[in-house]
SEKEFI-133928 format. One record per atom (N, C-alpha, C): y, x, z; residue number from 1; atom name; residue in three letters. Coordinates in nm, 4 decimals. Layout:
N
{rec {Y,X,Z},NUM,"CA","ALA"},
...
END
This chain:
118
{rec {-1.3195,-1.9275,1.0850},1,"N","UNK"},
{rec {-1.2648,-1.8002,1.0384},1,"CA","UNK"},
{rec {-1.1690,-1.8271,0.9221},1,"C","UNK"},
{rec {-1.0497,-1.7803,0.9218},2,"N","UNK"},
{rec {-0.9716,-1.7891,0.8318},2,"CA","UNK"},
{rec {-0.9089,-1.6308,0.7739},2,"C","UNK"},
{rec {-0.8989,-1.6119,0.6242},3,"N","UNK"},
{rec {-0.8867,-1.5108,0.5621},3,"CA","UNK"},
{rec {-0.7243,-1.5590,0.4806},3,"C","UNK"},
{rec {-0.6798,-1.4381,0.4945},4,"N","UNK"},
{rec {-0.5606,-1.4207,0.3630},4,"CA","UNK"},
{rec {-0.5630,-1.3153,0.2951},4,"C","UNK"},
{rec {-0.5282,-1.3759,0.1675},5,"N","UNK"},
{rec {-0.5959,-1.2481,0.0883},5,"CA","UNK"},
{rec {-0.4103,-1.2474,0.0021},5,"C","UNK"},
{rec {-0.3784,-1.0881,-0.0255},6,"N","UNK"},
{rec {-0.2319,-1.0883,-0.0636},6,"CA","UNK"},
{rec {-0.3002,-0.9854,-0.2291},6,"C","UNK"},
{rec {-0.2451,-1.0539,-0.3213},7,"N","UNK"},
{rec {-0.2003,-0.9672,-0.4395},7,"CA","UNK"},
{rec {-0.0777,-0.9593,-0.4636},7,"C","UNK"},
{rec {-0.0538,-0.8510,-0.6195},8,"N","UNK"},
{rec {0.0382,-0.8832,-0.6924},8,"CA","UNK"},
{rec {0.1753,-0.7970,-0.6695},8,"C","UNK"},
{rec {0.1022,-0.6715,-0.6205},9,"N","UNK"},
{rec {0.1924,-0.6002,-0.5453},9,"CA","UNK"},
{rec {0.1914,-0.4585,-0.6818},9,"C","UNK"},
{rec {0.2525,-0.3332,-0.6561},10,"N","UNK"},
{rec {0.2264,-0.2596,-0.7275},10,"CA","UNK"},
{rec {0.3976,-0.1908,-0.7438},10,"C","UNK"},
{rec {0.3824,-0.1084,-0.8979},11,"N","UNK"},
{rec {0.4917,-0.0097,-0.9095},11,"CA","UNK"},
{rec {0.5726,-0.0564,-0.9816},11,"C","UNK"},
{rec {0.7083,-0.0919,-0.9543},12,"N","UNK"},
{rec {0.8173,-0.1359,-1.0654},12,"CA","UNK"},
{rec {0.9715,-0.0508,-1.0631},12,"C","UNK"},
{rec {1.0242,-0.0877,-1.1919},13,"N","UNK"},
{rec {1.1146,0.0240,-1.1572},13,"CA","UNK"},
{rec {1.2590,-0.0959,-1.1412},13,"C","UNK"},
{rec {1.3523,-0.0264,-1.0488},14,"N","UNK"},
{rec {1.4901,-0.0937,-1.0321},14,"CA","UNK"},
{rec {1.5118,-0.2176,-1.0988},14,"C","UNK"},
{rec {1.5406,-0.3680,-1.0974},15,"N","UNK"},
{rec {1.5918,-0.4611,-1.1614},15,"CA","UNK"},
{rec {1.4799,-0.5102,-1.2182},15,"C","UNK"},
{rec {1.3479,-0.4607,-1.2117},16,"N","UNK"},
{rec {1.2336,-0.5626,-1.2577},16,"CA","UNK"},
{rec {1.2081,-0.6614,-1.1589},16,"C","UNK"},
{rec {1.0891,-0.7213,-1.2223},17,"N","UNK"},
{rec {1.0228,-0.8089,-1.1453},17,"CA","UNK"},
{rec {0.9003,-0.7992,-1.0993},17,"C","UNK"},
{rec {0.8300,-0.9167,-0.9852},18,"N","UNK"},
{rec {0.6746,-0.9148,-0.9227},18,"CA","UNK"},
{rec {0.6471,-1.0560,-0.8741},18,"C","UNK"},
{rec {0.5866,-1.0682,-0.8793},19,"N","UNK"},
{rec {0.5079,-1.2060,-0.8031},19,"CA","UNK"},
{rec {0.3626,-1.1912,-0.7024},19,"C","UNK"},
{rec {0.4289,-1.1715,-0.6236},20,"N","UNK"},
{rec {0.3028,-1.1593,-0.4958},20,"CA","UNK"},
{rec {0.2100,-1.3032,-0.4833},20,"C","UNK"},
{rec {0.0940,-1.3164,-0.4303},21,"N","UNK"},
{rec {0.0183,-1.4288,-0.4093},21,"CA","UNK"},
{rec {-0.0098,-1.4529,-0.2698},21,"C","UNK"},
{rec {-0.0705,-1.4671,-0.2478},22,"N","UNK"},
{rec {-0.1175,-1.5175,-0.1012},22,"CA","UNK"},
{rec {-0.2579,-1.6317,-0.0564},22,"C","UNK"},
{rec {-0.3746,-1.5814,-0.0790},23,"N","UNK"},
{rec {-0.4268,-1.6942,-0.1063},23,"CA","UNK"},
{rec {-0.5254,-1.6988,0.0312},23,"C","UNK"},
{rec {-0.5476,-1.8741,0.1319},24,"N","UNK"},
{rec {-0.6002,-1.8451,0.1765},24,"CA","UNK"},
{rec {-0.7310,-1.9292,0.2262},24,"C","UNK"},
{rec {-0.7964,-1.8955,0.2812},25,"N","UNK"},
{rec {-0.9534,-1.9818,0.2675},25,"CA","UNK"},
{rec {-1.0236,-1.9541,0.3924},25,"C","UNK"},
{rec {-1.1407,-2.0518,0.4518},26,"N","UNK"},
{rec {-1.2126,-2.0947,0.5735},26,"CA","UNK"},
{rec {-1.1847,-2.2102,0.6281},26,"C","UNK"},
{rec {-1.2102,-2.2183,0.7425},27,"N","UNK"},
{rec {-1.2158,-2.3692,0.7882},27,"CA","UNK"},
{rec {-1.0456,-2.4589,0.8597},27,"C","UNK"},
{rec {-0.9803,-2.4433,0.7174},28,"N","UNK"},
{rec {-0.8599,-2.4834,0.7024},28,"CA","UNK"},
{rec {-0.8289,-2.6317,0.7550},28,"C","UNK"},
{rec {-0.7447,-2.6499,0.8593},29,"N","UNK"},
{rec {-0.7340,-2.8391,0.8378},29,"CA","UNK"},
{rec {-0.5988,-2.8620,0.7961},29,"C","UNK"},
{rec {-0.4973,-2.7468,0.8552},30,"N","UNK"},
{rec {-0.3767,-2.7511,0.7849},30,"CA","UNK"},
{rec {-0.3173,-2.6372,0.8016},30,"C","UNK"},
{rec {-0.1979,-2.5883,0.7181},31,"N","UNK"},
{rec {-0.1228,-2.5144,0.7112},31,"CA","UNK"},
{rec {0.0179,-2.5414,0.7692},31,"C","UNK"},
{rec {0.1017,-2.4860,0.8798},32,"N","UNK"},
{rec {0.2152,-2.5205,0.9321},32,"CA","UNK"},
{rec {0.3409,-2.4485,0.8182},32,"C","UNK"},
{rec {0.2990,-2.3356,0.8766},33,"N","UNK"},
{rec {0.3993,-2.2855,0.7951},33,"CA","UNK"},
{rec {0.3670,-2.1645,0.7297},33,"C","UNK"},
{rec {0.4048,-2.1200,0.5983},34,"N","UNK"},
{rec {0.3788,-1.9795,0.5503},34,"CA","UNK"},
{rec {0.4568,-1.8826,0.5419},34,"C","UNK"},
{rec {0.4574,-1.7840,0.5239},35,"N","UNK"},
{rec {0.6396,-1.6526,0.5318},35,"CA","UNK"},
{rec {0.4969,-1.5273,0.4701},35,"C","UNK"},
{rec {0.6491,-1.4295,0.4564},36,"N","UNK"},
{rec {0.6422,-1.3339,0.3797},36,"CA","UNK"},
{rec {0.6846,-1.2228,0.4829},36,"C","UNK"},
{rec {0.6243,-1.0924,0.5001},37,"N","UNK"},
{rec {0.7009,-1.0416,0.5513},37,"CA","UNK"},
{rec {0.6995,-0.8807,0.4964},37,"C","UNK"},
{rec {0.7494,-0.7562,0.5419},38,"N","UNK"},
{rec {0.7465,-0.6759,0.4840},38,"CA","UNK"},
{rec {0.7809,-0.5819,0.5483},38,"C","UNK"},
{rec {0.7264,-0.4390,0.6061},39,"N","UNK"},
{rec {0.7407,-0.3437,0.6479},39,"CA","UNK"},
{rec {0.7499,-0.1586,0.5902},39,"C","UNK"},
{rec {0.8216,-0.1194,0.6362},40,"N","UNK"},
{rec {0.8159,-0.0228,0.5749},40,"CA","UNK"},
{rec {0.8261,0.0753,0.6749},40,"C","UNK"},
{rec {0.7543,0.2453,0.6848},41,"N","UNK"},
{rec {0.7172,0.2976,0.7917},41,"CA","UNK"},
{rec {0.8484,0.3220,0.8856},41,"C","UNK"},
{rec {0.8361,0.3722,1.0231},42,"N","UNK"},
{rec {0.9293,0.3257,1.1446},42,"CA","UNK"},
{rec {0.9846,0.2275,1.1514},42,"C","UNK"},
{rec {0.9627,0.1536,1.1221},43,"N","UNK"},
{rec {1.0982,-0.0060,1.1045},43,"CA","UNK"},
{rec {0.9747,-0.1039,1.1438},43,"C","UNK"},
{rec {1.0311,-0.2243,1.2221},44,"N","UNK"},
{rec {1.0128,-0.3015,1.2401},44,"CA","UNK"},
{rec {0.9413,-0.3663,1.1247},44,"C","UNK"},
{rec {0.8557,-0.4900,1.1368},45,"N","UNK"},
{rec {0.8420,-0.5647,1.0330},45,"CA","UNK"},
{rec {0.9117,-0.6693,1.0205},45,"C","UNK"},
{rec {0.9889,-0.7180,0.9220},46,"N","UNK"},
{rec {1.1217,-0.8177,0.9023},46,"CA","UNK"},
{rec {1.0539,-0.9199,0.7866},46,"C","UNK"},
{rec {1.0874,-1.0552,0.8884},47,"N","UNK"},
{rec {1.0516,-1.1720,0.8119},47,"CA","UNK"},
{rec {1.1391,-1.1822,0.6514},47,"C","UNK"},
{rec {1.0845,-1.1767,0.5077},48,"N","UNK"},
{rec {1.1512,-1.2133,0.3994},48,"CA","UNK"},
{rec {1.1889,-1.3372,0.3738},48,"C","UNK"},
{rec {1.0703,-1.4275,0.3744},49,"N","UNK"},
{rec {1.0958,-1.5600,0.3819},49,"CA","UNK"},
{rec {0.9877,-1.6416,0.4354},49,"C","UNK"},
{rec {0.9972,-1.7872,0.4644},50,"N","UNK"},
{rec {0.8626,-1.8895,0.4782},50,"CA","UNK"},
{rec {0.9426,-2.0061,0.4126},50,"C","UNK"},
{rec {0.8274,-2.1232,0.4218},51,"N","UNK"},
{rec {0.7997,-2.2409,0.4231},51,"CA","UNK"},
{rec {0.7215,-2.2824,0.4648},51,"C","UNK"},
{rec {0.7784,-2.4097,0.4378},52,"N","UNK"},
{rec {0.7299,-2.5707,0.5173},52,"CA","UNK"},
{rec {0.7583,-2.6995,0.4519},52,"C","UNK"},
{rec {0.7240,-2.8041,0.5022},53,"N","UNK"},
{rec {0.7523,-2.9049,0.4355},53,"CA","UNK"},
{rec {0.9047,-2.9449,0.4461},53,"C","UNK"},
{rec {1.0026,-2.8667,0.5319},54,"N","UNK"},
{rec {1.1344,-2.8935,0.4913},54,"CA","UNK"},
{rec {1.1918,-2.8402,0.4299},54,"C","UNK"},
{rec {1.1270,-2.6939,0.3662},55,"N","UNK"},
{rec {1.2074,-2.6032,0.2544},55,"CA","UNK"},
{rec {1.1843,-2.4987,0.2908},55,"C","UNK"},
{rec {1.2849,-2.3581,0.2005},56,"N","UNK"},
{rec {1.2726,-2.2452,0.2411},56,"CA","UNK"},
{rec {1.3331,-2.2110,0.3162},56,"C","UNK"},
{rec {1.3815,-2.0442,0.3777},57,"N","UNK"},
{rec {1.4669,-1.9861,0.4671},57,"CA","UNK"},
{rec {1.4069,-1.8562,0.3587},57,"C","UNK"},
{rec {1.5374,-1.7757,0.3785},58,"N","UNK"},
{rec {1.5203,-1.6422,0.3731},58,"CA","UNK"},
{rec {1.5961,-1.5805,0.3791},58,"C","UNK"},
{rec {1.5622,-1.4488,0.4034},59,"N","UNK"},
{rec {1.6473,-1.3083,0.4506},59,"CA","UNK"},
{rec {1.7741,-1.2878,0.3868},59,"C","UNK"},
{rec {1.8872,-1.2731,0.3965},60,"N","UNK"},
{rec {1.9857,-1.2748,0.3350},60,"CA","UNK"},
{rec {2.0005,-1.1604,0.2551},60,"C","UNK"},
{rec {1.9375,-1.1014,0.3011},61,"N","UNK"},
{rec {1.8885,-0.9340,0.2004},61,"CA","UNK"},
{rec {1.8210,-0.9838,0.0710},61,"C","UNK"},
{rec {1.7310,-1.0705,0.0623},62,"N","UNK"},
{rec {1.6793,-1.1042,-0.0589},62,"CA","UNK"},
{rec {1.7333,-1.2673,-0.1137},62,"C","UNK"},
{rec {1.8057,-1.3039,-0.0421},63,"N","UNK"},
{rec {1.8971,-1.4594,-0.0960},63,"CA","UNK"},
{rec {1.9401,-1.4485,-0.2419},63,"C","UNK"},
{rec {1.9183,-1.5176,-0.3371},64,"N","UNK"},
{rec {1.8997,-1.5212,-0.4704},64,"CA","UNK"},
{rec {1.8238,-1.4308,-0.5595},64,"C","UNK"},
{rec {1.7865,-1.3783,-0.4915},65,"N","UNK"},
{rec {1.6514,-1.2603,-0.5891},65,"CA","UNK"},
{rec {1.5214,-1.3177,-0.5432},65,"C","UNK"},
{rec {1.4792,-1.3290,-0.4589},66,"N","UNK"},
{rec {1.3752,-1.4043,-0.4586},66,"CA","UNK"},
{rec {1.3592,-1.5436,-0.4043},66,"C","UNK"},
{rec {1.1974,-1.5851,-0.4692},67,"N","UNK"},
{rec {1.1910,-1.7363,-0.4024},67,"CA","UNK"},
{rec {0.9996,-1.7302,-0.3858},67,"C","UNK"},
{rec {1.0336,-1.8024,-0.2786},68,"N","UNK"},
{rec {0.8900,-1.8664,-0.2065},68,"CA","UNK"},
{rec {0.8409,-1.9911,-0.2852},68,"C","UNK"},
{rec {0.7057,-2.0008,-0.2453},69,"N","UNK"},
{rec {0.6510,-2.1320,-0.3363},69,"CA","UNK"},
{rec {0.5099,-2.1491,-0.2811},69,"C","UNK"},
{rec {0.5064,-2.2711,-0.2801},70,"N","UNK"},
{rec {0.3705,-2.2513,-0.2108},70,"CA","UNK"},
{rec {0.2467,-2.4333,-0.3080},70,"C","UNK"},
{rec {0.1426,-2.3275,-0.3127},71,"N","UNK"},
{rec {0.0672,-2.4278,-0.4170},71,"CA","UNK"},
{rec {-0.0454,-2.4968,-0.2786},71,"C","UNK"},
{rec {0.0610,-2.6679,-0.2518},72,"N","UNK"},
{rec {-0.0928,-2.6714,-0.1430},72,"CA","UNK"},
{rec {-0.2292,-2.7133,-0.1393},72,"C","UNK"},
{rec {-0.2351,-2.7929,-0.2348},73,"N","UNK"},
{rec {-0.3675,-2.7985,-0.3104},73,"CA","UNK"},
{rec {-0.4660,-2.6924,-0.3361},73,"C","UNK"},
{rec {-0.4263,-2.5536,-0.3442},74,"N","UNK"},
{rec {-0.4982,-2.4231,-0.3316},74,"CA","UNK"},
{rec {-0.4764,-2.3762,-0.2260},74,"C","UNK"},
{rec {-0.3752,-2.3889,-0.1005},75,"N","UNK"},
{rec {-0.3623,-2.3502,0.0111},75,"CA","UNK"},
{rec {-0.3422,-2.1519,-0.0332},75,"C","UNK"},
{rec {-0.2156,-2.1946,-0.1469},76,"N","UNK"},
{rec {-0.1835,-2.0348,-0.2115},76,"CA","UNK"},
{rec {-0.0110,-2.0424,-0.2146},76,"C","UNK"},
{rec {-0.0103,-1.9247,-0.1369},77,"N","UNK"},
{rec {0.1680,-1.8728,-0.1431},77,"CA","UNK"},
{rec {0.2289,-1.7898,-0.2314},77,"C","UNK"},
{rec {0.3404,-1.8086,-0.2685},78,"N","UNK"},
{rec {0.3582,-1.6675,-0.3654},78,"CA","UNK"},
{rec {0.5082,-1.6456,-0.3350},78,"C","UNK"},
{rec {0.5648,-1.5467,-0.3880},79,"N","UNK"},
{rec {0.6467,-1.4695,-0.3022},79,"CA","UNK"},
{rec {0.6760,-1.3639,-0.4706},79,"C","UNK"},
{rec {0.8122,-1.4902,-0.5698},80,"N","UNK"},
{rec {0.8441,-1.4211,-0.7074},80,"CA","UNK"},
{rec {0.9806,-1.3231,-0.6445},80,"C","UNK"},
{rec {0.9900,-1.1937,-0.6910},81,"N","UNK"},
{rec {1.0986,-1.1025,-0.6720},81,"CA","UNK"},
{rec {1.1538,-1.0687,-0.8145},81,"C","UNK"},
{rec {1.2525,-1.0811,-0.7801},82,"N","UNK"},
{rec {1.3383,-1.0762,-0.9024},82,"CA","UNK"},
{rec {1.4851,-0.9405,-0.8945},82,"C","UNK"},
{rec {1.4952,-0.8812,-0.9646},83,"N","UNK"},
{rec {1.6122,-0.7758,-0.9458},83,"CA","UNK"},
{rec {1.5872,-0.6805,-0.8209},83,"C","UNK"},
{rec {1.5032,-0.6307,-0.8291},84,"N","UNK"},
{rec {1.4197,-0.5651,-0.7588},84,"CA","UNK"},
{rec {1.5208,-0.4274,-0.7113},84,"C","UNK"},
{rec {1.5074,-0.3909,-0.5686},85,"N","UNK"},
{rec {1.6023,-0.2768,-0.5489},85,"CA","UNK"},
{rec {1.5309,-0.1682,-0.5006},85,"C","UNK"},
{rec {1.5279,-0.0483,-0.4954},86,"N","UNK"},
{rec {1.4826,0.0976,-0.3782},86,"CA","UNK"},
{rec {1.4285,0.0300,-0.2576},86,"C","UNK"},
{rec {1.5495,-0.0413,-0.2021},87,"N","UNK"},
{rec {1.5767,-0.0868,-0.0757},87,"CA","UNK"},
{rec {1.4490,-0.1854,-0.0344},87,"C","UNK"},
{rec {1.3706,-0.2662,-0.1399},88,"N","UNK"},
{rec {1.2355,-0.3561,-0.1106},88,"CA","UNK"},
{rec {1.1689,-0.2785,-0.1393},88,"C","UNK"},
{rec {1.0921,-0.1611,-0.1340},89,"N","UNK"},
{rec {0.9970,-0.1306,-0.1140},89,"CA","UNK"},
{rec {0.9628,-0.0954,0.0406},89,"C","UNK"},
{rec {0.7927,-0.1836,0.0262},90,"N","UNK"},
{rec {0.7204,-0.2012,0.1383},90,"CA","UNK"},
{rec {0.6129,-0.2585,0.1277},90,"C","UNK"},
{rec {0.5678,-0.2879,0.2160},91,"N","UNK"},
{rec {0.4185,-0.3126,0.2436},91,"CA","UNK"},
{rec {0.4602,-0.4568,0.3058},91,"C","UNK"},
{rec {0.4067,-0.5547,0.1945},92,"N","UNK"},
{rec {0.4455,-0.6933,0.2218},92,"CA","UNK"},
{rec {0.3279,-0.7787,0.2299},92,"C","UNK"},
{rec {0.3422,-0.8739,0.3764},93,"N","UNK"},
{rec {0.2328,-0.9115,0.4425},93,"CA","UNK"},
{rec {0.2489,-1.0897,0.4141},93,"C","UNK"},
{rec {0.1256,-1.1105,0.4005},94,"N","UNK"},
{rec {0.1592,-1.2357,0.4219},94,"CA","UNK"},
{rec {0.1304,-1.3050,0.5550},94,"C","UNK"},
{rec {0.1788,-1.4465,0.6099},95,"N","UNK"},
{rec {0.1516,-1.4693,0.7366},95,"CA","UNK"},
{rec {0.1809,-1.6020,0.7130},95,"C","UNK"},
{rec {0.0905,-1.7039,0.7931},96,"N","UNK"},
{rec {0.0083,-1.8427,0.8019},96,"CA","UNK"},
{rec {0.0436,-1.8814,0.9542},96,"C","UNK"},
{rec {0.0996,-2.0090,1.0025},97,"N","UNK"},
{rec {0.0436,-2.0587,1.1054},97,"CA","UNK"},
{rec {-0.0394,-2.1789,1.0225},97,"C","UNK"},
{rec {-0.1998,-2.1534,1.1220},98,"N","UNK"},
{rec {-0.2968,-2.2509,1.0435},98,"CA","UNK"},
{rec {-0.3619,-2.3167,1.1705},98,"C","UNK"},
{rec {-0.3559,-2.4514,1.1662},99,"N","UNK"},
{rec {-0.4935,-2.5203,1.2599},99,"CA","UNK"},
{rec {-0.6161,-2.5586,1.2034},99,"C","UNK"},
{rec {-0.6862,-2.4716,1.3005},100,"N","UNK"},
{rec {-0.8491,-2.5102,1.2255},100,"CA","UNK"},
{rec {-0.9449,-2.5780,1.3474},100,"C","UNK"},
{rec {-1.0542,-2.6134,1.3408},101,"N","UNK"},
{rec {-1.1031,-2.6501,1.4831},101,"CA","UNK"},
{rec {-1.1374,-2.5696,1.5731},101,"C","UNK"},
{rec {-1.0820,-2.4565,1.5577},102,"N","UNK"},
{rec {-1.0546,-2.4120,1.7262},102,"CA","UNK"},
{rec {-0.9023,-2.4134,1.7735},102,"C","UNK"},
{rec {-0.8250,-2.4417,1.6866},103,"N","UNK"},
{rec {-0.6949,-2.4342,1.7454},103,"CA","UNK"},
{rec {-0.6066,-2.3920,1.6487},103,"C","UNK"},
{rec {-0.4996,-2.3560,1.6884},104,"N","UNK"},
{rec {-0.3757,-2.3338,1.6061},104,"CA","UNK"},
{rec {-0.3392,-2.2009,1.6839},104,"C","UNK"},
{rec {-0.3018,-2.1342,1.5005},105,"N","UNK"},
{rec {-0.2483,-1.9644,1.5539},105,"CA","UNK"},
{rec {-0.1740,-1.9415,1.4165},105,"C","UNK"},
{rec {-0.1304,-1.7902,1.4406},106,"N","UNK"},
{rec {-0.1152,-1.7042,1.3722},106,"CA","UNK"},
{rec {-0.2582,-1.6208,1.2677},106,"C","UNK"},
{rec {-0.2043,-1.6265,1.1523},107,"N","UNK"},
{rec {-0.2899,-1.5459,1.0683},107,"CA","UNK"},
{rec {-0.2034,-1.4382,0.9897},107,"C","UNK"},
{rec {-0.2884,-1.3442,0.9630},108,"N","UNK"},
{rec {-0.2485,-1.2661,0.8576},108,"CA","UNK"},
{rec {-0.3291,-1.1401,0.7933},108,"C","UNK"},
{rec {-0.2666,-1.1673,0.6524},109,"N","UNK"},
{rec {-0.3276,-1.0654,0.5130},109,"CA","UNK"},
{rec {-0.3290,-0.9331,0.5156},109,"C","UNK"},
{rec {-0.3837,-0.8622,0.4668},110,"N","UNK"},
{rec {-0.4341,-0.7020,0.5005},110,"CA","UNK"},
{rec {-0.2669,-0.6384,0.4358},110,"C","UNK"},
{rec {-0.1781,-0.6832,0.3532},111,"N","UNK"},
{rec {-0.0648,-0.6161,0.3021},111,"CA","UNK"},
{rec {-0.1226,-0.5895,0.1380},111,"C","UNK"},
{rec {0.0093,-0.5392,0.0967},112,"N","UNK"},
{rec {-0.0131,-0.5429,-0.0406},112,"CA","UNK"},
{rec {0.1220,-0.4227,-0.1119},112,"C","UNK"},
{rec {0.1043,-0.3184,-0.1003},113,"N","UNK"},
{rec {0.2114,-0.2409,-0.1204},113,"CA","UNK"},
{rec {0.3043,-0.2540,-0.2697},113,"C","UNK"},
{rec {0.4478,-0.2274,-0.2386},114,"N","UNK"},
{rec {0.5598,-0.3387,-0.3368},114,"CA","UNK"},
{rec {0.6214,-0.1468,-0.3613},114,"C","UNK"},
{rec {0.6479,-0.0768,-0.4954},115,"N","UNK"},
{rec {0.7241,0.0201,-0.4664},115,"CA","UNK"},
{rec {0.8213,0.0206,-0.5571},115,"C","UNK"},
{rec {0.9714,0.0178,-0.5237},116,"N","UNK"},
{rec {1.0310,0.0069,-0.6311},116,"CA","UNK"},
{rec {1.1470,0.1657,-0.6831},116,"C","UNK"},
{rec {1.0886,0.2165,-0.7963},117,"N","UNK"},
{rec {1.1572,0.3107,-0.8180},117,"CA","UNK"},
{rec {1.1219,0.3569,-0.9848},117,"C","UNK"},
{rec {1.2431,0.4447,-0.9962},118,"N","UNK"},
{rec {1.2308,0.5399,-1.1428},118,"CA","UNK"},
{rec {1.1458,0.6104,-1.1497},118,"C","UNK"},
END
């Protein structure tokens, strides 16, 4: 059984900042890759960013405002936002491909609501 657990979410106003977490735990053998993602109601859910051991990728919507990071020794992601707009608020998920001994999948965190306004 594998769990993700997302903080670090909450109310900010225009041009602040947040640092989301991502932390995750059970019968871990490795982590492939981690991402961020973020939905907001009728819309699709749209990948923000991931990693891996070759680096980041991310959404060109958030390209220099935010950055991914991932602590693997704690098997913990975080997801710093910086210059924060209207436009990111959402309900931001985290998501794991993890192999454990039953196999390799998809995981993911209950969400963590991000709201940004005056």
């Amino acid at each position: 059984q594998v769990q993700l657990v997302e903080s670090g979410g909450g109310l900010v106003q225009p041009g602040g900042s947040l640092t989301l977490s991502c932390a995750a735990s059970g019968s871990i053998i490795n982590i492939i890759l981690m991402s961020w993602y973020r939905q907001v109601p009728g819309k699709e859910r749209e990948k923000v960013a991931s990693i891996n051991e070759g680096g980041a990728v991310y959404a060109d919507s958030v390209k220099g405002r935010f950055a991914i990071s991932r602590d693997i020794a704690k098997n913990t992601l975080y997801l710093r936002m910086n210059d924060l707009k209207p436009e990111d608020t959402a309900v931001y998920y985290c998501n794991a491909y993890i192999t454990t001994f039953d196999g390799s999948g998809d995981h993911w965190g209950q969400g963590t609501q991000v709201t940004v306004s005056s």
